[in-house]
N, C-alpha and C positions, 0 to 999 in steps of 0.2 A: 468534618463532612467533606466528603473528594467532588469535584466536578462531575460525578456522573451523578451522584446524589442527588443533586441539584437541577436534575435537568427536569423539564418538563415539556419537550414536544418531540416532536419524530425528527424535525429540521435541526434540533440540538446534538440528536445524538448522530445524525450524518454528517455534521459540519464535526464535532470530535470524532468521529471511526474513521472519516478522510485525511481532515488534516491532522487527524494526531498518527495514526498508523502512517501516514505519508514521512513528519517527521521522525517518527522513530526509524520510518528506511534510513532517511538524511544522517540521522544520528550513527545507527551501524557503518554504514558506508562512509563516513569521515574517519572512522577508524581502522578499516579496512587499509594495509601497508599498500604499500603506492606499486613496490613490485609484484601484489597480488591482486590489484584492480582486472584484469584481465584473465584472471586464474579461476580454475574448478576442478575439484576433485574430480570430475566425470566429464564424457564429453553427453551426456543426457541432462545436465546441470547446468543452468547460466552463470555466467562468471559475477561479480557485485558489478560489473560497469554494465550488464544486459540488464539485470533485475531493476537497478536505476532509470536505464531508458527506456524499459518499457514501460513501466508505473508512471514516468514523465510523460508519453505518448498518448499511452491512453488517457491519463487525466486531461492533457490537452486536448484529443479529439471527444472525450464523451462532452469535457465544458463545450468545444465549439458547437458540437449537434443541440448543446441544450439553448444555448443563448441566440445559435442565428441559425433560426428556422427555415431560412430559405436554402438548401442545400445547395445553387448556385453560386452560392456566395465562401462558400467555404474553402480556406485554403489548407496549401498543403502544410505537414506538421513541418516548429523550424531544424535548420539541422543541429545537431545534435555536439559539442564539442570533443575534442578527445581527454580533453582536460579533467581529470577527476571533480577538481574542487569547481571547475565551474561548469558541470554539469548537476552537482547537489545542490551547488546556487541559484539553478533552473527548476531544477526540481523543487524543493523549499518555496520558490517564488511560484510556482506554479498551484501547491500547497495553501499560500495566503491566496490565490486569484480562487478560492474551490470556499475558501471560510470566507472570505467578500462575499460571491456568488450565492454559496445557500443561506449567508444571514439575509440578503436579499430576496429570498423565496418568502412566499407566503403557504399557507396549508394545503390552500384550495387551488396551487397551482400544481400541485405535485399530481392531480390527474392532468396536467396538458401532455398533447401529444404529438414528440417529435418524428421524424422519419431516420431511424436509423442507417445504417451500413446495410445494404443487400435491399432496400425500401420498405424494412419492416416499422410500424410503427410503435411506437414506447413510450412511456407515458415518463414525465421529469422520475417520478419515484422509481421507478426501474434503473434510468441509468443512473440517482445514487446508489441502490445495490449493486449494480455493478461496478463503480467503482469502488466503491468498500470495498465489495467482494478483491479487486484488483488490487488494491494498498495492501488489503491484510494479507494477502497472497505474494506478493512480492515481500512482504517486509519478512513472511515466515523465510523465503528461499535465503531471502539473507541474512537472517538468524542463522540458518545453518550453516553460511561460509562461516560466519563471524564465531560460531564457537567451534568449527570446525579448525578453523584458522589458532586456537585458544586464545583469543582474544579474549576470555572471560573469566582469566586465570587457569590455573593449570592442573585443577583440579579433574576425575572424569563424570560426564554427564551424570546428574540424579534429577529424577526427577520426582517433586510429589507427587503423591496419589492421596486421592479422596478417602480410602479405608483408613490410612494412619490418622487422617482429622479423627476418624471416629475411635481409634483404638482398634482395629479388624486387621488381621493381616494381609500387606500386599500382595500385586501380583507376583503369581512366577515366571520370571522369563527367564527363556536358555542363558545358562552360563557358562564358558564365559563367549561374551558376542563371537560370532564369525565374520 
C-alpha cells in the first residue's frame, strides 16, 4: 500500500502534492548539467534556475501571507543565490518549512481568512491550491528541460495511453513530429 493509500484528510494530501512535487522539482534540477542551469530551448520557456526560483518564491510568499496575518509585518522574499546547489537547498528547506506548516493546520482552520497580494481575501485552503497548483506546475516545466536535455536516457518520448490499459487502440498523432 503506497502513502497515498493511506491518507485520510485533505491536510495529508496537501502536505504530499507540496512537499512531494516541490521535491521531485529538487530532484530534476540536481540533475540538470551545471552548463545548462541557465539554459532553454525557447526564449518563452524558463530556464531549470527560473522554474526553481519561482516555486521557491512563491512557496515562501504564500507560507508568509498564511502564518503572519498582519501584512505589516511582512517581509521582503530572501535573495535568491546564483549557486545551483544552494538554491535546491533553499528550495528543499523551504519544502520541509510547508510539511512543518500544514502538519500543524488543523481542518477547521482551512476556512481562516488571509488578505492576499492586491487585498483580496483567501481563505488557508486556497492558498494550498495554490501552491500545489505552483509545485506541480513548475515541476511539469522541468520535466520538460529534463527530458528535453535526455536526461532520461536516449530513448524518444512515449507516452501511455489509457486505450492500450484496455486493449483499444491509440491515438493518432501526425507523424512524424514537426
Amino acid at each position: 500500500m503506497s502513502n497515498i493509500d493511506q491518507m485520510q484528510s485533505e491536510l495529508e494530501v496537501c502536505e504530499m502534492m507540496t512537499a512531494g512535487f516541490a521535491g521531485a522539482l529538487a530532484r530534476f534540477a540536481k540533475q540538470i548539467p551545471l552548463d545548462k542551469w541557465n539554459w532553454s530551448f525557447s526564449e518563452r520557456t524558463p530556464t531549470p534556475r527560473e522554474a526553481c526560483e519561482h516555486a521557491f518564491l512563491w512557496m515562501w510568499c504564500d507560507r508568509q501571507q498564511m502564518t503572519v496575518p498582519d501584512r505589516s509585518q511582512h517581509r521582503p522574499t530572501p535573495e535568491l543565490p546564483s549557486d545551483r546547489d544552494a538554491l535546491i537547498g533553499m528550495l528543499e528547506e523551504e519544502a520541509e518549512e510547508w510539511r512543518m506548516m500544514i502538519r500543524g493546520l488543523k481542518p477547521e482552520q482551512l476556512l481562516d481568512e488571509r488578505e492576499s497580494f492586491g487585498g483580496e481575501m483567501r481563505n488557508l485552503r486556497g492558498f494550498l491550491f495554490h501552491i500545489g497548483q505552483q509545485v506541480i506546475y513548475k515541476t511539469g516545466q522541468m520535466s520538460v528541460l529534463y527530458y528535453g536535455l535526455g536526461l532520461d536516457g536516449g530513448e524518444p518520448y512515449a507516452a501511455a495511453y489509457p486505450n492500450g490499459v484496455y486493449g483499444f487502440p491509440g491515438p493518432k498523432w501526425p507523424a512524424p513530429r514537426a
